[in-house]
DOTOR-853584 format. One record per residue (C-alpha): x, y, z; residue in one letter. Coordinates in steps of 0.001 Angstrom, whole numbers, plus 524288, in hexadecimal, padded with zeros to 5 digits. Example, Ala and Ser with C-alpha at 12.3 -4.5 7.8 and 13.67 -1.06 7.14 Angstrom:
2
8300C7EE6C81E78A;835667FBDC81BE4S;
//
This chain:
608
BAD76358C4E2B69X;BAF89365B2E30C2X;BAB7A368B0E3DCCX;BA1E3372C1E3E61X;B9DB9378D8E4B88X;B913D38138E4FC8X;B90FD38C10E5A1AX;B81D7387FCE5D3DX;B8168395C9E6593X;B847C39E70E5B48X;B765F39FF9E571FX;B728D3A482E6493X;B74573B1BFE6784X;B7BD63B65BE730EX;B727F3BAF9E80C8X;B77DF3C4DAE8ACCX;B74A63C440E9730X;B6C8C3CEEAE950EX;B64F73C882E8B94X;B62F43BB8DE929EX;B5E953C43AE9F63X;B53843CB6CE9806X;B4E703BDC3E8FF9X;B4E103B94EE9EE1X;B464A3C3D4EA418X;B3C903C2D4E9930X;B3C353B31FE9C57X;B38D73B547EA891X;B2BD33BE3FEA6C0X;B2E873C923EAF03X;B334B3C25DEBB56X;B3EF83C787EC1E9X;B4B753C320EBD04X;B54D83C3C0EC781X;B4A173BD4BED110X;B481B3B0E7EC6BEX;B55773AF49EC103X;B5EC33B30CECB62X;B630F3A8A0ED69DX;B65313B23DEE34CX;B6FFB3A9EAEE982X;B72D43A8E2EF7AEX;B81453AC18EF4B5X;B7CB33B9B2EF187X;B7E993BAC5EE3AFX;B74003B9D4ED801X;B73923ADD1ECF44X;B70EF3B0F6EC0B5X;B68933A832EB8C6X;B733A3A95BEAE26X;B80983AA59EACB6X;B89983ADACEA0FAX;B96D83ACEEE9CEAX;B98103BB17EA043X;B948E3B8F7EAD03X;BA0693B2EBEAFC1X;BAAD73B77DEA5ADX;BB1093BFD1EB085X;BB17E3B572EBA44X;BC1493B333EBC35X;BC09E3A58FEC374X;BBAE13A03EEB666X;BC7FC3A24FEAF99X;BCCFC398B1EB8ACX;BD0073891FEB7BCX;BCCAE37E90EBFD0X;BDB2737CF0ECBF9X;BDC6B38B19EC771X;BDAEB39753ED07EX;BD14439C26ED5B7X;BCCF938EDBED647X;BBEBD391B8ED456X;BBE6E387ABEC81CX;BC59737C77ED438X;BD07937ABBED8C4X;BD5153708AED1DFX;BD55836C0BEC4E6X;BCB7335FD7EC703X;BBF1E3601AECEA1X;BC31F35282ED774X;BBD4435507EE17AX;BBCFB34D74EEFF6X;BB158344CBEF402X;BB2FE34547F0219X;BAB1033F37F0DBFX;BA9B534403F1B86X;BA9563394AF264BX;BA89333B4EF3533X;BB025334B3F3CBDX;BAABC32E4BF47F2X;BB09B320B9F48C8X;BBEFD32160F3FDEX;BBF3431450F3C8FX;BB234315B7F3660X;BB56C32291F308CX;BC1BF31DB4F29C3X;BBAF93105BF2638X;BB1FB31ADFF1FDDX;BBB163237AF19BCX;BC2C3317FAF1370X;BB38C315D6F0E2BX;BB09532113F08C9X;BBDE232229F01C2X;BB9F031683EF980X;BADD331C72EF517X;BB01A329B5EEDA2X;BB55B33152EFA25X;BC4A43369BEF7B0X;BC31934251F04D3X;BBF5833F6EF10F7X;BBA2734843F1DFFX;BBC32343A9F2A65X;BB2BE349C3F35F8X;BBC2D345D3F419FX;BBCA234882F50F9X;BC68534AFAF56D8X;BCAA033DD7F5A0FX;BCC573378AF4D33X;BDB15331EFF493EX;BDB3C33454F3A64X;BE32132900F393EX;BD9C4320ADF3B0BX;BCE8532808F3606X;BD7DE328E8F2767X;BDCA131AE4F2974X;BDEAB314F2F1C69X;BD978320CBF1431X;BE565323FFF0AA9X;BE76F33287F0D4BX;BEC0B335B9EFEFCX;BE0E033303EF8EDX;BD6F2338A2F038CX;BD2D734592F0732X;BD21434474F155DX;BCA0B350F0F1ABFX;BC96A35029F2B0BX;BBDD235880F3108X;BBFC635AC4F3F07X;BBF8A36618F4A99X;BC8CA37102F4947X;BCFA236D3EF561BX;BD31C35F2DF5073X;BD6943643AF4350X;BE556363D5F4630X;BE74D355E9F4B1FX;BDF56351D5F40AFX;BE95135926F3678X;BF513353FEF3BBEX;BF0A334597F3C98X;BEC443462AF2F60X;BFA0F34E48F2BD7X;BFFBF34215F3144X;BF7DD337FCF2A75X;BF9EB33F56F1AFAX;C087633C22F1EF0X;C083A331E5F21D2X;C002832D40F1602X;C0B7D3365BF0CFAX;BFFDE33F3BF0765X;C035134CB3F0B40X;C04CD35162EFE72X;BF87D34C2FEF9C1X;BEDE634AB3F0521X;BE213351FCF04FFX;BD9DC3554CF1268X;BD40D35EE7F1CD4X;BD4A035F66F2A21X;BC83B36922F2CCFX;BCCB03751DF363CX;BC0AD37C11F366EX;BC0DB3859BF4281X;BB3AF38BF3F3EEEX;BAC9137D6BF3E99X;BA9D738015F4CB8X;BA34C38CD9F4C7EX;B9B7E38A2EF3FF2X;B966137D90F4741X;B95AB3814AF5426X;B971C38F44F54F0X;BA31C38FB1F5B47X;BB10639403F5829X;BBBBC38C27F5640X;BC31238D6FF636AX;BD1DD389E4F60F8X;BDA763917DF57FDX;BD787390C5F4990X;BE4B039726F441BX;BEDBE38DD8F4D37X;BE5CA38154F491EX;BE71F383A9F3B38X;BF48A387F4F3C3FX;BF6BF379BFF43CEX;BEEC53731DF3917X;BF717379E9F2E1CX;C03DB37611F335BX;BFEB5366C6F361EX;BFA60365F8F2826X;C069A36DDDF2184X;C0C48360E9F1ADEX;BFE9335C5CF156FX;BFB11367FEF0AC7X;BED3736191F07F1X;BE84036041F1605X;BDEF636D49F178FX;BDD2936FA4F2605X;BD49737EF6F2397X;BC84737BAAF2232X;BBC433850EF1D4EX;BAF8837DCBF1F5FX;BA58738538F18DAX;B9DE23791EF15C5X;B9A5937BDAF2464X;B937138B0DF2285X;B8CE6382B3F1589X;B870137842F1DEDX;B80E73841AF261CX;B7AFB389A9F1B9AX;B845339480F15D9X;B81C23986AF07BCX;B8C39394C2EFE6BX;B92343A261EFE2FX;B94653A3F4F0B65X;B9A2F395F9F0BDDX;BA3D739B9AF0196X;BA6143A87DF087AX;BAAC73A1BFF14D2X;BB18B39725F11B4X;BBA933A141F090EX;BBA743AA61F150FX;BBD8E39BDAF1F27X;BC8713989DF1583X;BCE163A6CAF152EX;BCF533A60CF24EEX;BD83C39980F2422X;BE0CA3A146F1AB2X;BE0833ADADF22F9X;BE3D53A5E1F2EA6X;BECC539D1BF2C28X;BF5C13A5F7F22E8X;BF5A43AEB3F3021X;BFC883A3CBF3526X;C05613A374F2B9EX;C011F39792F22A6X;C028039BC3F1462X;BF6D839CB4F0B05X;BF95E39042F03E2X;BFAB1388B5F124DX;BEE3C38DD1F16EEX;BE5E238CFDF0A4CX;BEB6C37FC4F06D3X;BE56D37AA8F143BX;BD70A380F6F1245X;BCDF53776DF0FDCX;BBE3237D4DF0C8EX;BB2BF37363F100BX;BA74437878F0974X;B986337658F0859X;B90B837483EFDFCX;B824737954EFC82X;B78C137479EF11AX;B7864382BAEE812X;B7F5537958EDCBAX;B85A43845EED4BFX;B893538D98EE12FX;B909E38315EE6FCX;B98AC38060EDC65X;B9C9E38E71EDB8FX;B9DA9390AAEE91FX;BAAE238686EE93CX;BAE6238C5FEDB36X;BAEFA39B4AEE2C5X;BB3903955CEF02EX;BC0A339114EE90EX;BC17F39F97EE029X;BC0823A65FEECA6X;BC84D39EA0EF7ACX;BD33C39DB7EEBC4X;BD3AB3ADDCEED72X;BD2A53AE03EFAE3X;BE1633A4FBEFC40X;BE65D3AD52EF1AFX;BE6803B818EF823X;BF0083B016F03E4X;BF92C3AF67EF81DX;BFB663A0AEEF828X;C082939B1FEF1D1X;C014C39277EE9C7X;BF254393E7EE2A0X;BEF0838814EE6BAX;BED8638CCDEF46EX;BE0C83944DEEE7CX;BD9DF386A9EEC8AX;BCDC638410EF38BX;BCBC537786EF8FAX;BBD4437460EFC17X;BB5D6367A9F013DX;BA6DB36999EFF4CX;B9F27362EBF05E9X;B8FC0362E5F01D0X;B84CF369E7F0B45X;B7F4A36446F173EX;B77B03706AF183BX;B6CF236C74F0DB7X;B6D6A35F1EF112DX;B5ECF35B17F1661X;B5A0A34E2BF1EF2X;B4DAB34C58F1896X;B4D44346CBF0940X;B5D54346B8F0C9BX;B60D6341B1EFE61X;B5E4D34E28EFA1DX;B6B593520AF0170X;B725C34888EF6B2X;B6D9D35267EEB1FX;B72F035C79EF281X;B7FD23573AEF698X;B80953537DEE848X;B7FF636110EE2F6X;B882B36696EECEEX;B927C35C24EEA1CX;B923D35DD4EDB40X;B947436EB1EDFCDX;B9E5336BB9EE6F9X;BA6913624BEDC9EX;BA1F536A1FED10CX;BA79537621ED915X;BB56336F6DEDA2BX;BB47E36D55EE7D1X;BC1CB36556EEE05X;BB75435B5DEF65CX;BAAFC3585EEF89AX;BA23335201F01DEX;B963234D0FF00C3X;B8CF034EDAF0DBFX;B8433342DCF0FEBX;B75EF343B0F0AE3X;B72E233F3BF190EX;B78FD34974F213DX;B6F8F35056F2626X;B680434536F2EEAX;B748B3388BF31F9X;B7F5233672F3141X;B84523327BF21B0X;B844A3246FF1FCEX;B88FB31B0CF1599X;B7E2E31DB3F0B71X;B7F8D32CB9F0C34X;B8EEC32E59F0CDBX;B8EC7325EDF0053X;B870732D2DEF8E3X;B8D9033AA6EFBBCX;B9919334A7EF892X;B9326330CAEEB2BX;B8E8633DE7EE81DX;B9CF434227EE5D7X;B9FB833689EDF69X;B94E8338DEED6E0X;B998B345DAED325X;BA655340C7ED0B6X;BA32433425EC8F4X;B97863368BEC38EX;B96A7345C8EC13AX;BA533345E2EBE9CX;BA499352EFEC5BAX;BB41435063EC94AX;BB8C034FDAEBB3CX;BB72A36063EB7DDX;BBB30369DAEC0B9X;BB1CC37683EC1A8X;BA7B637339EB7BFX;BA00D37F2AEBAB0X;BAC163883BEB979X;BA55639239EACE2X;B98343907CEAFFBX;B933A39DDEEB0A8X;B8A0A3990FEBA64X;B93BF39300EC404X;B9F1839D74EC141X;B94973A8C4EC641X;B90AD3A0F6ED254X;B9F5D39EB1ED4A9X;BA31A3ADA8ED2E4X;B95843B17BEDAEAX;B98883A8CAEE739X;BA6BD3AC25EE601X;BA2983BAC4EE84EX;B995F3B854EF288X;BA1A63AFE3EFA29X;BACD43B861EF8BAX;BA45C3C2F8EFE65X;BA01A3BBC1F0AECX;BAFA63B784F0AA2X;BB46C3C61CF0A88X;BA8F93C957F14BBX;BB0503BECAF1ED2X;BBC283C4E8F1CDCX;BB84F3D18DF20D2X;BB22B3CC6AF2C92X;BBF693C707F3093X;BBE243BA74F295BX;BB87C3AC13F2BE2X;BBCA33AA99F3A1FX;BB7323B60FF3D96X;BAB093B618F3689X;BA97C3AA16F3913X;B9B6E3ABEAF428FX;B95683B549F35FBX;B98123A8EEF2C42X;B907C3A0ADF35C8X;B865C3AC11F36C1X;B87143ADB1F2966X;B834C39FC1F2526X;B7A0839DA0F2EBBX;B72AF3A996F2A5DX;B73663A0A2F1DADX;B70D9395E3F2226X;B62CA39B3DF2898X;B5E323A35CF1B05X;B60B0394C3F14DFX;B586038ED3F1EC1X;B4D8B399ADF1BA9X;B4E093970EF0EA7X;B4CD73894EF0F51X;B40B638B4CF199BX;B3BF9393B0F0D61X;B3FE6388E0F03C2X;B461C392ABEFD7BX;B52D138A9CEFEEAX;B4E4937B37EFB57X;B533F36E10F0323X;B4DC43652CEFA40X;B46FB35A8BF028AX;B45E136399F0D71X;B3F6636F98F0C5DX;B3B3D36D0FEFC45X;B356B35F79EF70BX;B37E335819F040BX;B352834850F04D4X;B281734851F08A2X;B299433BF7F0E68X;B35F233CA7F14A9X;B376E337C2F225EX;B45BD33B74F2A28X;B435033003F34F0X;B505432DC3F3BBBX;B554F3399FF3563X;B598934629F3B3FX;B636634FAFF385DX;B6F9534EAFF3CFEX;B779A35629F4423X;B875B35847F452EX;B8C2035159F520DX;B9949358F9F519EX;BA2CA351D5F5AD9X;BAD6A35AB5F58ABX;BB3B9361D7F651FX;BB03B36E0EF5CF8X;BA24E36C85F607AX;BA30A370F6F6EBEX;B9BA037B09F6F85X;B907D380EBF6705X;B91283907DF6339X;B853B3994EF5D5AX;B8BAE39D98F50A7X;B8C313904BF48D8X;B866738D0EF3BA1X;B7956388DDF39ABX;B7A46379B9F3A01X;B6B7C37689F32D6X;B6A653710FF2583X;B6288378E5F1CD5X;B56FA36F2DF1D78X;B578036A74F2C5DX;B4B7D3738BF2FFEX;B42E636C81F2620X;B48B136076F2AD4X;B4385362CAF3878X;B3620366C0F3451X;B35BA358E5F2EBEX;B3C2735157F375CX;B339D356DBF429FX;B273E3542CF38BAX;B2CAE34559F37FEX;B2E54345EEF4805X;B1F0A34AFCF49CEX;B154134207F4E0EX;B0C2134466F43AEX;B127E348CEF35F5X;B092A3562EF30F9X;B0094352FAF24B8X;B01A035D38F1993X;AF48135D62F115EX;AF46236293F03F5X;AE78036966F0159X;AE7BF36AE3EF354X;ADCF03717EEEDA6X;ADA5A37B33EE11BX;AE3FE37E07ED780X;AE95D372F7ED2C5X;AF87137801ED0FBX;AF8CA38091EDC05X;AF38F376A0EE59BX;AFDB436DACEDFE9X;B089537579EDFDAX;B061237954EEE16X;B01F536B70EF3F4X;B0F82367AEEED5AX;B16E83749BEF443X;B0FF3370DAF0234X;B141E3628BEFF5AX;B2365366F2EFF07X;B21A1370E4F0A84X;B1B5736855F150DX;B234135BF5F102CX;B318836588F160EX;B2A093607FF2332X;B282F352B2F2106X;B17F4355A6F20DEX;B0F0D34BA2F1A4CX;B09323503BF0F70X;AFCA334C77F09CCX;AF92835260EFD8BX;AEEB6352AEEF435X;AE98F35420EE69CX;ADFF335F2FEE824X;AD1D936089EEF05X;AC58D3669CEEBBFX;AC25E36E0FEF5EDX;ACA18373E4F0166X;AC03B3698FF0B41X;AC41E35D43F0303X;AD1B2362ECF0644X;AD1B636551F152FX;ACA0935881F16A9X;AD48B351ABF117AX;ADE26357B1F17D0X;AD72B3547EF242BX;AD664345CEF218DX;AE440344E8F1FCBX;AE6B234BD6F2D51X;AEE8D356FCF25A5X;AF46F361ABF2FA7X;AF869369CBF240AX;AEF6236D76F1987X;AF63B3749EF0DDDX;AED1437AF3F042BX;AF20B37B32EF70EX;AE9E2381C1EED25X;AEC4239070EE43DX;AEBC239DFBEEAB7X;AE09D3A1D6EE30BX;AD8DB393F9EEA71X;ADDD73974DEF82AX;AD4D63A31CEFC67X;AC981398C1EFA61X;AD02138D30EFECAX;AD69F39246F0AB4X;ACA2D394EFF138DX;AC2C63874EF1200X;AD1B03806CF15E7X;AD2993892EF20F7X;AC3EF3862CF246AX;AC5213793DF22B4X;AD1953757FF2A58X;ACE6937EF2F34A2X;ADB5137B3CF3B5AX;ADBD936D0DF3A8CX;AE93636DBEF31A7X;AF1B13781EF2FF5X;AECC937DEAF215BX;AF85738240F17A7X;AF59638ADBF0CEEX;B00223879FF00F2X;B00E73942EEFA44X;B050C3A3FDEFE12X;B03763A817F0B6CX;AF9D73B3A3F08C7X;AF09A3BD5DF12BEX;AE5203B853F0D69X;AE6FF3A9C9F0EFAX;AEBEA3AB8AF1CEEX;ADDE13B2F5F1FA8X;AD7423A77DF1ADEX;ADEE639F93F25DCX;AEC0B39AD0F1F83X;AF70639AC4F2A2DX;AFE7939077F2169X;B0518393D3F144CX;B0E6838C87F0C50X;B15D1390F9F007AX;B248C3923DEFA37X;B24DB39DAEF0351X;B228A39785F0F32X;B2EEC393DFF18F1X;B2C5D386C2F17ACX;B35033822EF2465X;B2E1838C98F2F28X;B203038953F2824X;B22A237878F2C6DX;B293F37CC5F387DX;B1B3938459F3AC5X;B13363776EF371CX;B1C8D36DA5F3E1EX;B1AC337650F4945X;B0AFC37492F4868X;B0A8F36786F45CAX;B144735E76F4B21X;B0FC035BF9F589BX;
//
């Protein structure tokens, strides 16, 4: 039988752009366009609500394969990726006992957080050095002695030609945590580290920690932006001392963040590797290879919350799927539990799962760049490429990274506080901590934790350092000090009127007083604004939210004011308005409200 195929388009008519625009317009009954359909992005570019082949037909980088430059579809033609798990070593017998562990279950790199007292010998006992990324995180100062032992031990184990590892020399680690500067001399310690590590090609000792300026709350651009602008200084530098390009970009090593924003993420690495494969061109390397990006991400501590902390696994799990689907080299997956202990058993398990999981299950390792020709992706790529390239170019002309180096702090701290706003405002979600908390959550023991850095680095403390909050720790202390009072604040839901308005507001005061850890009472609707307040009363309320329409409130407002005359703070649930406030409203919620400085106000009144 002859085959016979259909084209099952053919009867559909081709739409321009034009066209689909104007049936869009008309869909949307007069409301402005470019305020409904077009995502504003923090990167400073415009998101479209559709894209078309067009829109990317003059996109070069699309020609390209995956292993071919400039890299922006990988750099290799597989996507196996590194699962990789940090440990700090306190105790090295415990720490290797650990390692050996972890190597068993899924984990093929490991980090070591060391002191400067640690013999790797014994901290890499028995781990076969072939097969292992080893990846040793320590201060600058120690950075050498930790190169040449481990020099010594690849050796001795016969792997030079195939062993894979970092020693992390990272001069600005000090200033960005402590604010301030590295003290000994950055261009004759790397020169040191360069010459230790000659005879060992995969052992990167120039590190670019930009996972750092994520975890303080930089927007993915400007992550992009400087850690092409960090890397460009190690080239700069150390060809001035008369390394060649391939030497120096062979040994550069990028440690980057990863934020939730799904489909910006996965560009961001996609336009990281286009533009840092330019930037070593230009050196004139020997070889092409020396253009290749290599890049451990390792997902957000910045959006990780204490309270309803599972969420932090649905984060970590899109960042982590970014990250792999964006043909990262390594990833690693930050503890759910983070923010408030240290990680035990349980949690370090279950990160390490959520690779495996995306490896096994998802099979996310078996095609390399999956998004390369969606229209979608491909714009974000080529939109973050030119942003970031921008912010790179504006470092250079400010004498580059070293030099700039207290504006990038500036820079995303100044981030770092309009995210903050905008989570007071909501208008940036945590879910679990400013949106749809746990009602009934209760932290007990726990509290969030802070870094005890024992490194000799941390000597001193300076003023220009990067912010150090999570994005939801001021929430978190609202709460905590609600758990701490003596008497935890009753939130009374005087419903009343309207049956979907009172409803929908009870429900919106619900979520807003919950972000504090208040007890909420709430009801299914009264009568009259007495039946109300009595109730209230009875249950010893010291907030009393009235949730009825704007057409009720002129009527209902004076008897509530009347009747509470001051025995519980009264909160009106709807628009802040002259004429309610003349009535005796000092209280108004609604989604315009700065949620975080409005239970700041009431913790202040009522926890005694």
């Amino acid at each position: 039988m002859a085959e016979t195929r259909q084209k099952l388009f053919d009867m559909f008519p081709p739409v321009s752009p034009e066209e689909w625009r104007a049936k869009a317009e008309v869909d949307l009954k007069g409301a402005d366009f470019a305020k409904k359909m077009i995502w504003r992005t923090n990167e400073g570019f415009d998101v479209q609500p559709l894209y078309r082949g067009v829109d990317i037909e003059n996109l070069k980088a699309t020609e390209s394969l995956p292993g071919e430059y400039p890299f922006v579809r990988g750099t290799r033609t597989n996507n196996d990726w590194l699962s990789r798990q940090d440990i700090v070593v306190e105790d090295v017998a415990e720490a290797n006992a650990k390692a050996l562990d972890v190597l068993n279950k899924g984990i093929d790199s490991l980090g070591f957080k060391v002191n400067g007292d640690v013999k790797l010998a014994d901290l890499l006992k028995g781990i076969y050095l072939p097969a292992c990324e080893i990846n040793i995180m320590c201060c600058p100062k120690c950075a050498l002695g930790y190169a040449t032992e481990l020099v010594e031990l690849v050796k001795a184990a016969g792997c030079e030609e195939t062993f894979k590892g970092s020693i992390d020399f990272d001069p600005f680690k000090r200033q960005f945590k402590h604010g301030v500067a590295f003290p000994g001399d950055v261009k004759a310690m790397a020169t040191e580290l360069l010459n230790a590590v000659k005879d060992v090609k995969g052992l990167k000792v120039l590190s670019v920690n930009t996972k750092n300026l994520t975890n303080a709350g930089a927007y993915i651009y400007q992550e992009l932006g400087y850690a092409l602008s960090w890397g460009n200084e190690w080239m700069a530098m150390m060809t001035e001392a008369g390394f060649s390009a391939d030497e120096v970009a062979h040994r550069i090593k990028f440690n980057m963040g990863v934020s939730t924003i799904y489909f910006m993420e996965i560009a961001k690495f996609r336009a990281a590797r286009q533009l840092w494969a330019q930037i070593v061109k230009e050196y004139k390397p020997e070889c092409e290879c020396a253009c290749k990006m290599v890049v451990n991400a390792e997902t957000s501590k910045f959006n990780q919350t204490l309270f309803d902390s599972h969420v932090n696994l649905l984060r970590s799990q899109t960042e982590a799927m970014s990250a792999a689907l964006g043909c990262v080299d390594s990833i690693v997956v930050v503890p759910f539990d983070a923010p408030y202990q240290k990680s035990d058993d349980f949690s370090e398990r279950i990160a390490r799962n959520q690779q495996i999981l995306l490896r096994e299950e998802s099979h996310l390792d078996k095609v390399v760049d999956p998004a390369g020709g969606s229209y979608y992706i491909e714009m974000l790529t080529a939109s973050l490429a030119q942003e970031g390239w921008k912010l790179f170019l504006d470092v250079e002309d400010k004498g580059g990274f070293n030099a700039a180096v207290a504006e990038v702090v500036a820079a995303v701290n100044a981030s770092a506080k309009d995210r903050f706003g905008k989570v007071a405002k909501r208008r940036e979600q945590l879910l679990g901590t400013n949106q749809f908390p746990n009602f009934t959550e209760v932290a007990g023991d726990k509290a969030a934790a802070k870094c005890e850095c024992k490194c000799e680095c941390a000597c001193e403390e300076g003023e220009v350092k990067l912010n150090d909050k999570r994005l939801g720790e001021e929430f978190e202390e609202i709460r905590l000090a609600t758990e701490k009072a003596a008497k935890q604040p009753v939130v009374f839901m005087l419903t009343i009127g309207n049956l979907a308005m009172r409803l929908a507001r009870a429900q919106f005061s619900d979520n807003f007083f919950a972000c504090a850890g208040y007890k909420l009472i709430d009801n299914n609707g009264f009568k009259t604004v007495e039946e109300g307040v009595n109730a209230a009363m009875e249950q010893n309320a010291d907030i009393v939210v009235l949730c009825s329409s704007d057409d009720e409130y002129p009527t209902l407002i004076p008897e509530a004011v009347k009747l509470l005359d001051g025995k519980a703070e009264l909160v009106l649930a709807g628009p802040e308005t002259d004429e309610f406030k003349e009535m005796g409203v000092t209280n108004f919620i609604n989604v315009r409200t700065n949620v975080l400085s409005s239970l700041k106000a009431f913790n202040a009144k009522l926890l005694k």
